[in-house]
N, C-alpha and C positions, 0 to 999 in steps of 0.2 A: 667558574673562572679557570681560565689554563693554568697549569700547574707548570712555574717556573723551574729550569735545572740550570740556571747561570750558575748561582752561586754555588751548587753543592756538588759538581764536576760528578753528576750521578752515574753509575756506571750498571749494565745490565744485572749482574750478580746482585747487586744492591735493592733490585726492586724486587715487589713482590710479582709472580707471574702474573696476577691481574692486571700490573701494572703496564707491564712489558706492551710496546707497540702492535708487534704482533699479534699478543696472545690479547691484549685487549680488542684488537679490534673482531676477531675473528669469535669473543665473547660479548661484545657489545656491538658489533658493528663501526664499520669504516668511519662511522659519523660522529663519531664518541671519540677521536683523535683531536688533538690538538693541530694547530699549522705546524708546530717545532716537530710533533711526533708524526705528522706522517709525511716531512722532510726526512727524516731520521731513516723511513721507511726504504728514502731511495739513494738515500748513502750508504747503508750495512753496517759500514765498521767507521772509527773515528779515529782519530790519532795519538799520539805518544800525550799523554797528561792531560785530556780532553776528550770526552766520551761522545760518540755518536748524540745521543740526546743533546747536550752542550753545544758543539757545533751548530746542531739544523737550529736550540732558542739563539744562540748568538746571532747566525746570519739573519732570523725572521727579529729578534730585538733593532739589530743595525738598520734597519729598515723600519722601525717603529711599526711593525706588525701590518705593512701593508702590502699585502703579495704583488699588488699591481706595482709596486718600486722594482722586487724583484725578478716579476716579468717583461720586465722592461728594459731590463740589462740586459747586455750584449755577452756570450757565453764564455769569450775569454776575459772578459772584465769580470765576472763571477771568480775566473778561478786566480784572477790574478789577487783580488783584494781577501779573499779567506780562504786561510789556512786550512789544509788538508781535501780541500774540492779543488781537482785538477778537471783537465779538460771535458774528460768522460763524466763523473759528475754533476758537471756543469750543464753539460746535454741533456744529462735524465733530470734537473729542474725544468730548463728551457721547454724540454718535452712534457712533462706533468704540466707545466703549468697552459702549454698550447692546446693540451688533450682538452684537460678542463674548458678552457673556453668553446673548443669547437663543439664539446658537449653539451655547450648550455646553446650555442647558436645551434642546434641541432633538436633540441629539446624546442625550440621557441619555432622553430619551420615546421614544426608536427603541429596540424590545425586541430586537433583532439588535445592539444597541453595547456591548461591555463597557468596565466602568469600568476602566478601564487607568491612573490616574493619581491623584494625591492631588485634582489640581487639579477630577478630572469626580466624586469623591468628595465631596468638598466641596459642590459645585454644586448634588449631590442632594438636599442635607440642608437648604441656606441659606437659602431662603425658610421653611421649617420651624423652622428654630431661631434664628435668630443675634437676633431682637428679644423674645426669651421675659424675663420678668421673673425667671424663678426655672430650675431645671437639669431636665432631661429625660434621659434614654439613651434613646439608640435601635439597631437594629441592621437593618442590608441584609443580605440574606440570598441569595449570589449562586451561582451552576452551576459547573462548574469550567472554565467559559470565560471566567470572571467578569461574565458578565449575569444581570441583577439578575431576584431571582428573587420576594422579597417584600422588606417590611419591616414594623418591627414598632415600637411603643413599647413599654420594656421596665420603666423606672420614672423616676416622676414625683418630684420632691423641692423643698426651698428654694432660697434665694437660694444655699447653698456645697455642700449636696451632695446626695445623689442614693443611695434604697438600689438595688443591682441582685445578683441572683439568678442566680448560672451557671447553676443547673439550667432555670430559665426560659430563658434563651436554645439550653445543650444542647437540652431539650426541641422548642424551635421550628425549630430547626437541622436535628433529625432528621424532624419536621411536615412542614415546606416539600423534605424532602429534597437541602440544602444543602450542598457540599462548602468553600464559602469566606465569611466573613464580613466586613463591617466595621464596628467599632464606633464610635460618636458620643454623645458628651455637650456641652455646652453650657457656659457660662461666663459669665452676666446682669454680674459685674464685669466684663468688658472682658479679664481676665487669658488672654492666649495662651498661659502657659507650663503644662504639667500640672503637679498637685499629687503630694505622696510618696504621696495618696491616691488618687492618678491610676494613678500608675506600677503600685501594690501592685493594683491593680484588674485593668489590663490584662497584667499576667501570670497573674493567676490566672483570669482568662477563656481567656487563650491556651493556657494549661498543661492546664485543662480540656479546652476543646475538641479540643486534640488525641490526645486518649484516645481519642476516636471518630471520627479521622482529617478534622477541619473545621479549616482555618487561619484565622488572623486575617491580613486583607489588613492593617489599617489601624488606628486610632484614630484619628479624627478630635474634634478640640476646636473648636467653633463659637463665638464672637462676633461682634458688632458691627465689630468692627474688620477682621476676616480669622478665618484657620484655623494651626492647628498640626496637622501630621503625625507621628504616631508612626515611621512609616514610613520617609519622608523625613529624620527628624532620629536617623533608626537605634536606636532606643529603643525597638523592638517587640521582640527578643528579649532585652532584658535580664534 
């Protein structure tokens, strides 16, 4: 669990060096950081009564811990709304956080990378769908190393839903000579959470497909806001 510094205005001196951003990570690795501590990383210093650490949990709390809110903001609205991040600041999140992305969509254009994660699942899809007015399905169609082998649109629909066709997908499944799949639909209200018509969808694609020995890696649901993992919220074999 990350280790909250709201309330105890924690300040470097106070920790112990393992704990220290830096010196943790360069002991544990980059990966061993919290989102507040390696925000902290590209601030340096914090303000009068408010320590570095403090700051980078405030801004990632106001934001209820979703980075994609604060990648989203505009970089003088960063520095207008929190104290002690002026304009420069405000650039080195804008930039961490664009670096980040272009790394994962960079990671995902290497045909030797499989998607191992909800998070590089997602990434694949997101310029694709998450500003679409109306629902889509699509399906990645991966090896059983899980690199990406094709993909496909599968069906087009309204603003709430979407018809889709197992046999169409079995079909392409067996086309592309696929042993894993992941499936993605869209969501133009903003709503992250699947519907009962979500659910009743993704088992009987899963239950399908596995007649013919293809697993479902995934269901991913795309919005504007972020993604929901089927996966991840352990809803895929229900």
């Amino acid at each position: 669990m990350a280790k909250s510094y709201l309330a105890t205005n924690t300040s470097f001196r106070q920790l112990s060096e393992d704990e220290r951003p830096r010196e943790k990570a360069l002991n544990h690795g980059i990966g061993s950081l919290t989102d507040a501590e390696l925000l902290s990383l590209l601030f340096g210093t914090g303000t009068a009564g408010c320590s570095v650490l403090d700051m980078a949990e405030n801004i990632i709390n106001d934001n209820e811990g979703h980075l994609w809110r604060l990648a989203g903001m505009d970089t003088r609205d960063i520095a207008r709304k929190y104290k002690g991040v002026g304009i420069a600041k405000a650039i080195l999140i804008a930039g961490a956080l664009e670096l980040g992305r272009r790394a994962f969509k960079d990671a995902l254009a290497c045909p030797q990378n499989a998607i191992s994660s909800s998070r590089m699942a997602y990434e694949a899809m997101r310029e694709t769908m998450e500003n679409l007015d109306h629902e889509e399905f699509h399906v990645i169609f991966l090896s059983n190393a899980a690199i990406e082998i094709a993909r496909e649109l599968i069906g087009v629909g309204g603003q709430s839903a979407t018809a889709v066709d197992v046999k169409v997908i079995a079909r392409k499944a067996l086309e592309h000579k696929a042993t894993r799949v992941i499936l993605y639909h869209n969501h133009p209200s903003g709503t992250l959470r699947p519907s009962i018509q979500d659910d009743s969808l993704t088992s009987k694609i899963r239950r399908g497909l596995e007649l013919l020995d293809i697993r479902v890696d995934d269901h991913i649901i795309i919005t504007s806001k972020g993604y929901f993992s089927y996966n991840d919220e352990g809803r895929l074999h229900r």
